[in-house]
C-alpha positions as CSV (number, residue, x, y, z in Angstrom):
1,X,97.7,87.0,123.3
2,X,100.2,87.2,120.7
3,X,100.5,90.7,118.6
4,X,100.8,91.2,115.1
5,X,104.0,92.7,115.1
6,X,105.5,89.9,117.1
7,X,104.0,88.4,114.5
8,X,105.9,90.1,112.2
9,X,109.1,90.1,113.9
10,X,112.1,88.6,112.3
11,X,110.0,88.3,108.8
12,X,111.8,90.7,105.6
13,X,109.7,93.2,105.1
14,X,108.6,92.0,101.6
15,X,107.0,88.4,103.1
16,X,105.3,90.7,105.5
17,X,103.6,93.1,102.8
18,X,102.7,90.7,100.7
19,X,101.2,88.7,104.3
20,X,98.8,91.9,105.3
21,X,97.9,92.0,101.4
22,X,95.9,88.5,102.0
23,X,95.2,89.6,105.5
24,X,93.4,92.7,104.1
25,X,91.6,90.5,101.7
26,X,90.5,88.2,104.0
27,X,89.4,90.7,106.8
28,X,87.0,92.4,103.9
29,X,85.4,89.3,101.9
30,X,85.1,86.9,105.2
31,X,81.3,87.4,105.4
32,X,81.6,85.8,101.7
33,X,83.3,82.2,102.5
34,X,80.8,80.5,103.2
35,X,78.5,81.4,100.4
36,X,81.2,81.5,97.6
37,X,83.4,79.2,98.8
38,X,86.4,81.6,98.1
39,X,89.6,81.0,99.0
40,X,91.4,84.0,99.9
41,X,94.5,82.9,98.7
42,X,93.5,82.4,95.4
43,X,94.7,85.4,93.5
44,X,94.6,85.7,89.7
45,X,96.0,89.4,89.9
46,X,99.0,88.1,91.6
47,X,100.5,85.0,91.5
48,X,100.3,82.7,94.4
49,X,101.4,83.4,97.9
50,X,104.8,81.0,99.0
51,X,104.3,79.2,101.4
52,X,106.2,81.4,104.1
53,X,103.9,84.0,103.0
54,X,100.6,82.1,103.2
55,X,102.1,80.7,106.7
56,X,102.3,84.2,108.1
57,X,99.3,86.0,106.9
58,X,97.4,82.5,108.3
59,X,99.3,83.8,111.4
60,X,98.4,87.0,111.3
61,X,94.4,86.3,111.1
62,X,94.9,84.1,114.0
63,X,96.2,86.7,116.1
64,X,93.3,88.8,115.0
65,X,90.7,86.9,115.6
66,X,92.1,85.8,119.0
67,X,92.5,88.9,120.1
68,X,88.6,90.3,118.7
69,X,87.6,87.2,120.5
70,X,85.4,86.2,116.5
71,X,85.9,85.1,113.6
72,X,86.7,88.0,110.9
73,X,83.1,86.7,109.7
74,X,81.8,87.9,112.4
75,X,83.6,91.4,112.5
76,X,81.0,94.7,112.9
77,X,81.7,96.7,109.9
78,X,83.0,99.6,112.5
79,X,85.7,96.8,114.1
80,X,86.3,95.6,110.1
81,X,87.6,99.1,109.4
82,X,89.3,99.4,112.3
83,X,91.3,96.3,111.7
84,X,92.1,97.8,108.2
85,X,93.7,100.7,109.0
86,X,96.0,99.2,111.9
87,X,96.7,97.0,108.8
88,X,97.7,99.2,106.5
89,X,99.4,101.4,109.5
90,X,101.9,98.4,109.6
91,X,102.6,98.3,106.2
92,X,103.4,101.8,106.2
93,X,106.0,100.9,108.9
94,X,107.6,98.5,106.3
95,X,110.8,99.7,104.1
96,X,110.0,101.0,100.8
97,X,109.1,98.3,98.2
98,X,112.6,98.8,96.1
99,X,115.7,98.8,98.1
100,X,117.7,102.1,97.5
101,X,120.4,99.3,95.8
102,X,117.8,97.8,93.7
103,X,116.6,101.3,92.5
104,X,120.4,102.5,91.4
105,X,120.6,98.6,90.2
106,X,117.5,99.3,88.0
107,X,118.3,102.5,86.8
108,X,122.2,101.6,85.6
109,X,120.2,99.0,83.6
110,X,118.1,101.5,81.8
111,X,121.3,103.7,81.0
112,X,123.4,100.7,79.9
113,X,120.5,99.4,77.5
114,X,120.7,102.4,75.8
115,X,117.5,102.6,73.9
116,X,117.1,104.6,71.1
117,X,114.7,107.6,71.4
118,X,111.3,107.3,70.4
119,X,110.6,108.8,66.7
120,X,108.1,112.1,66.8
């Protein structure tokens, strides 16, 4: 039975956060497939998983309904929110979203643009 974080392993920790965003999407609306015809991927509030992403959080269900032994259609609400939190446990495991680089990056920006101060 394969875990999620060997799952994970190896992936940056972006591609895996945004992979347990659809996984946490999918665990919560799978009772609705079938009747809407949803595709959990399809995201209008953020673009469009790549394909590496997509790959892994396809991954990622797998693993979870292996090891629940059912479909996440067939989760009990208890087991649903169960599987939530050890999702968003592993997120929390992640690096921040912003590299420390990227945040000093971001800011020298802001100082260099130099915009003028708002008139009161």
């Amino acid at each position: 039975m394969t875990s999620l974080t060997d799952v994970l392993a190896g992936v940056t920790d972006a591609n895996a956060r945004a992979a347990l965003y659809y996984v946490g999407r999918y665990v919560k609306q799978a009772r609705n497939f079938r009747t809407r015809n949803k595709d959990v991927f399809d995201d209008e509030r953020r673009s469009a998983p790549s394909t590496v992403v997509k790959s892994l959080a396809q991954g990622l269900i797998a693993a979870i309904e292996e090891r629940e032994g059912v479909r996440a259609e067939e989760f009990a609400l208890d087991r649903m929110l169960t599987i939530l939190r050890e999702i968003a446990a592993l997120e929390r495991e992640l690096g921040p979203d912003v590299s420390n680089e990227e945040a000093k990056r971001a800011a020298r920006f802001f100082i260099e643009f130099d915009l003028p101060s708002p008139k009161t």
